[in-house]
N, C-alpha and C positions, 0 to 999 in steps of 0.2 A: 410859587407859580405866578408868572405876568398872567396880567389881565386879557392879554391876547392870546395864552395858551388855553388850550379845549382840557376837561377837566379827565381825568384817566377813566376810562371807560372798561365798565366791569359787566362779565357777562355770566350769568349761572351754567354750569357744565351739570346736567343730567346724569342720573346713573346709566340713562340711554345713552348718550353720547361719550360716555367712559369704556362701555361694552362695545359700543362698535369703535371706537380708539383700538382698543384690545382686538378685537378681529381685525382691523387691518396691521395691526401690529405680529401678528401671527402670519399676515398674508405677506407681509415684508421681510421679516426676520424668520422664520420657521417657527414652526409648535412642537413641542417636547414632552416627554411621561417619566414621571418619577419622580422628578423634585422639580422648584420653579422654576430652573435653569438650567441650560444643559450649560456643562462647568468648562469654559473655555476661556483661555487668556488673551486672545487674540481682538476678542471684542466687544464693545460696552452696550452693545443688541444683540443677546444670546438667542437662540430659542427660545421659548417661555413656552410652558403650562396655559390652561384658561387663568388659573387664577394668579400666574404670575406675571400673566400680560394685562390682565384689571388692574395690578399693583402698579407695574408700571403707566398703565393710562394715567394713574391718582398719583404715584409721585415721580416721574418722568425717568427715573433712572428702576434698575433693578434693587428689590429689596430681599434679606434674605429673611429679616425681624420684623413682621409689618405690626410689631406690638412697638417699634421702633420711631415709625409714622409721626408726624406731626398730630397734633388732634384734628384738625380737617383732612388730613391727606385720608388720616387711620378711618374716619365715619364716610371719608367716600367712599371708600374701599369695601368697606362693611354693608354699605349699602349695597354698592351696585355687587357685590357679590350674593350682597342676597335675593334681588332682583333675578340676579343667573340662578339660583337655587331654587327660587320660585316658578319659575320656568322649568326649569329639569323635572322639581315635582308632577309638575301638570304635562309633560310629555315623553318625560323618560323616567318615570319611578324607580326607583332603584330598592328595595326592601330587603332589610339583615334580621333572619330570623337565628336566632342560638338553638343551639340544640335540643332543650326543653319546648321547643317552637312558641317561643315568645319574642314578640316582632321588637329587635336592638332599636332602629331608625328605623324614622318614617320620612326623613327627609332626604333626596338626594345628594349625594357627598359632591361638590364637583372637583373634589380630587380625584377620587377612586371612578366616577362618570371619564373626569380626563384619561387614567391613567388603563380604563377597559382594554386590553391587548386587541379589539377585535375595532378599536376608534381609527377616527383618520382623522388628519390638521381639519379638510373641507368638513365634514363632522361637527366639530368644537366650533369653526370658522363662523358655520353657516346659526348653529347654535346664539353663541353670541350674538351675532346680528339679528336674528330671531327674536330674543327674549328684549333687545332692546328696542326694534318695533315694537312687540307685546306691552310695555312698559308706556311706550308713548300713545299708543291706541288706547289707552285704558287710561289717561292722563287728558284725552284733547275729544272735544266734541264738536262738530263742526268747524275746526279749525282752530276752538278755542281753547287754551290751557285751562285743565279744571284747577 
């Protein structure tokens, strides 16, 4: 690098700013239920799921093995999924009781939250964006990063 070049400027991407990637990435491309992608040849911005548009926010293309992920792409991903997880819990519980009525999860799945036949895209959309205000309010105090 010449001594006249500015030096590469690097900026932290939030699991907030990954979820709403992902929300508008749904509000661009469509949202889908049942696998991450609805399976089309025609183009390299399917539909995507919640959680296969956070994949895509964290590694820019579609993934189908996110155990596949570089180790940064793989722990954003983790994160900000679980940020969305943390969110579903606290406003849309989802509880799996078995038969013997002993409670399976207690956590929200956001596949099976995605994949509810009674969801809409604005549903997940507004979700997403939701949980990643909730993330950054809980993050900033008077304007300042905790």
């Amino acid at each position: 690098m010449k001594a006249t070049q500015s030096p590469p400027i690097t900026v932290e991407v939030t699991p907030a700013d990954l979820l709403r990637m992902a929300a508008l990435y749904l509000r661009r491309h469509g949202w889908h239920q049942g696998t991450y992608y609805a399976h089309t040849t025609d183009t390299l911005t399917p539909p995507a799921c919640a959680a296969g548009a956070i994949g895509i926010a964290c590694a820019g293309h579609t993934v189908e093995h996110f155990s596949q992920l570089d180790p940064d792409a793989l722990a954003d991903y983790l994160t900000a999924l679980g940020v969305f997880v943390d969110y579903l819990d606290t406003t849309a519980p989802m509880f799996f009781i078995d038969e013997d009525g002993y409670l399976l999860d207690e956590h929200t799945s956001p596949y099976s939250w995605n994949d509810d036949p009674g969801r809409t895209a604005e549903q997940v959309i507004t979700a997403l964006e939701a949980a990643a205000t909730e993330w950054d309010s809980l993050r900033t105090t008077g304007g300042e990063i905790r």
